[in-house]
N, C-alpha and C positions, 0 to 999 in steps of 0.2 A: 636471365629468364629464358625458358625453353620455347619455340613456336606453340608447343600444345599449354606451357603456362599461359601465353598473352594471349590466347583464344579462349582460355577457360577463364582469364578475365576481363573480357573482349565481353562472353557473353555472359557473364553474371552483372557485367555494367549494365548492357543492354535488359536484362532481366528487372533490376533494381532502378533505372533510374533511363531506361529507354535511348541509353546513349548511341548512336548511329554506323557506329564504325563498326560492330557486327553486322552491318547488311549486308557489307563487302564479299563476308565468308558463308551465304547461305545462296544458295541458287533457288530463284525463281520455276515456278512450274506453272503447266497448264492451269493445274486446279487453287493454286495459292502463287503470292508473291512472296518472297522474301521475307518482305514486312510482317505478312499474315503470318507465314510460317512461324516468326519467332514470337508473335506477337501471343499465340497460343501458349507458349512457355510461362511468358509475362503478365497473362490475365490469370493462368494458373495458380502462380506467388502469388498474388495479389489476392485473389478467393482463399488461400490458407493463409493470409496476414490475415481478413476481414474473419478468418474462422477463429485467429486465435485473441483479436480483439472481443469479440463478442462471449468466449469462455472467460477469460480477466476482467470483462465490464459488463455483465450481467446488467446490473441496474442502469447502468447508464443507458443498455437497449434498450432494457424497456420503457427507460421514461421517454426516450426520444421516438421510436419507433421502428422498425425494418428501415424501411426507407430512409430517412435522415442517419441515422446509423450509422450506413453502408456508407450514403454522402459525406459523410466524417471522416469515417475510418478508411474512405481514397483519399481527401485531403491529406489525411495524417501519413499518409503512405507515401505520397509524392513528397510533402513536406518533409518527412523524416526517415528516409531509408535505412532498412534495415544494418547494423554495425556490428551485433555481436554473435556471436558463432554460436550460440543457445537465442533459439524463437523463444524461451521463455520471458526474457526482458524486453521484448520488442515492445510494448505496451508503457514500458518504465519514463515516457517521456510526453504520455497524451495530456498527463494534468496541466503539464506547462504548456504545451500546445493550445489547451484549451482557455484556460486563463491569458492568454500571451497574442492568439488570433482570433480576428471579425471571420464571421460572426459571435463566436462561440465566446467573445470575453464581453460580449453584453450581457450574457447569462451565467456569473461566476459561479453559481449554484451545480453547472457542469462538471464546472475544474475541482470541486470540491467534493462530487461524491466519487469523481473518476481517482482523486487523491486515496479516499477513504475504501475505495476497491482494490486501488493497487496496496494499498497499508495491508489490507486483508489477506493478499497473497506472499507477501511476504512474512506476516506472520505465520500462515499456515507450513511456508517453503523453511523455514528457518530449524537450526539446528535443534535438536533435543538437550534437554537435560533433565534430571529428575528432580521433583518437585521437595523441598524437603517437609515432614509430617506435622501437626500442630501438638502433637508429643514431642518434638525435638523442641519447640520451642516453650513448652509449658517446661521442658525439664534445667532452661535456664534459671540457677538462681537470682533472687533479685540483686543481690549485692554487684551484677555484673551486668545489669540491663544499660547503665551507663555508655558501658563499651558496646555492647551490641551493633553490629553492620551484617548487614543481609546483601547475599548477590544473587541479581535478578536475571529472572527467564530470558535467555538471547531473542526471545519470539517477542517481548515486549517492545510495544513502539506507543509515543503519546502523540496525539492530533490535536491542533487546534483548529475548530470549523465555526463560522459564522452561522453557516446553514443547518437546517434539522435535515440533514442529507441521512443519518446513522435510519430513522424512523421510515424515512422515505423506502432507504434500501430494503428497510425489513419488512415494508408492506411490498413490495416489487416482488423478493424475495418467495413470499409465500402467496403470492399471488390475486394480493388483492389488490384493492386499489389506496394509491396511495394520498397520504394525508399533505394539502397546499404544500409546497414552499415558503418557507418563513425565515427571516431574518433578524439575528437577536441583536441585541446592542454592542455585546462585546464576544468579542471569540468563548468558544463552551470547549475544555478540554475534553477528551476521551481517551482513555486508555483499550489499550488493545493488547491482547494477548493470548496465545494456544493453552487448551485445556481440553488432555481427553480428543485429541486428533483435530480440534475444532476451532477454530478462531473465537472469541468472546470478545464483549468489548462492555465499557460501561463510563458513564459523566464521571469528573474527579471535579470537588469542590475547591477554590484554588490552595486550600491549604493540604489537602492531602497531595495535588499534583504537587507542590512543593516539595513535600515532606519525599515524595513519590524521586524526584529528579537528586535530590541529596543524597536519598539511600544508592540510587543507582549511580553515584559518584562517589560514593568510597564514605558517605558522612556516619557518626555513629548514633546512636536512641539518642545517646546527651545534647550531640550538635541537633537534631533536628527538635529536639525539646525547645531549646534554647529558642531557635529561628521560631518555633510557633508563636511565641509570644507577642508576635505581629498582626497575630488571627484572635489569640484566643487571651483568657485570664489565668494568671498564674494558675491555680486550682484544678483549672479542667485540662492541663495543658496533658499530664501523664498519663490519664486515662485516654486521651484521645490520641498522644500519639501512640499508646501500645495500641491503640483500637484498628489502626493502620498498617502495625507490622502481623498484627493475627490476622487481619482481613489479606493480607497479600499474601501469607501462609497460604490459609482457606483457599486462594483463590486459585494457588499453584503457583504463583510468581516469583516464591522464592525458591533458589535450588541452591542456595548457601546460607548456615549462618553461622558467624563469625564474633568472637568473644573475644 
């Protein structure tokens, strides 16, 4: 490693994590110390982590406030120093942060909508594919719904949240105010996925997230037929699961389908 290498990371230590052995290489002056000098650098990072925190956790500022925030997101700063060469994922590690550290894991309602934020940016970051038509799938015949397997939107991702954090966001979101915190008895799944440039999302009743986690592992109309019969009565099983693979058509989440 070159002198100008272990000075340039000399001071990006010092930057990130305030390590002291760059004070060595700054000279003092009249009008600042050393300290001061770089310390300018250091509160600089620090104001565009807290910038890019607050464009990735929209709702979580707001529910919490400026103030507490900011108090956060330097914890989280000092706690977790920047690693990867894109500020985009610097954010990718505040849910655990918050569920994991006092204060903020007495209030797991936190870690859950910071979860449900970062869920949002990844589907909106996520690769394209094109949606296939609800003509291509009317134009299967029946003799072959059997075999039918669909492959799903890369932007798709399913959550499970105890909390009505999804409701919350979307009153934060448009700017009203938002409706209590509440806690249900059992985790409420949610699907999530891009439509039209746009993140969407919506509750899955457990047997569609079911049916929903099969298709997306390789299963075909028959295997997910079959497995419904855990939820439902024979009779209603094939209308309700084709009700599933049209709704995920409709919905854009499918960009293959496979006979």
């Amino acid at each position: 490693m070159s002198d100008l290498q272990r000075l340039q990371h000399a001071f990006a230590a010092y930057i990130r994590e305030r390590d002291p052995q760059m004070l060595e290489h700054v000279v003092s002056t009249p009008a600042a110390t050393a300290e001061q000098r770089l310390e300018i650098y250091a509160e600089a990072y620090r104001l565009r982590l807290l910038e890019v925190l607050g464009t990735d956790f929209p709702g979580l500022h707001g529910m919490l406030g400026d103030q507490q925030f900011e108090q956060l997101g330097r914890a989280y700063i000092d706690a977790c120093p920047s690693r990867h060469a894109s500020i985009r994922w610097y954010g990718g590690r505040l849910a655990d942060y918050l569920r994991e550290q006092p204060p903020y894991n007495a209030q797991p309602a936190l870690a859950e909508l910071a979860r449900f934020e970062w869920t949002q940016g990844e589907v909106f970051d996520a690769p394209e594919a094109p949606s296939v038509s609800i003509d291509a799938l009317q134009a299967i015949a029946p003799e072959h719904w059997a075999d039918l397997g669909v492959r799903l939107h890369p932007s798709m991702r399913v959550l499970e949240l105890l909390w009505n954090v999804p409701v919350v966001w979307q009153a934060l979101d448009a700017g009203q105010v938002p409706p209590p915190l509440s806690v249900a008895e059992a985790p409420m799944v949610w699907l999530m996925w891009r439509l039209e440039q746009q993140p969407h999302w919506r509750s899955l009743q457990a047997d569609e997230a079911w049916a929903l986690n099969q298709a997306g592992a390789g299963g075909s109309f028959g295997a997910i037929c079959e497995g419904l019969q855990d939820w439902l009565e024979v009779a209603q099983i094939p209308l309700r699961g084709a009700g599933f693979i049209k709704q995920w058509v409709s919905d854009g989440l499918v960009v293959e389908i496979r006979v």
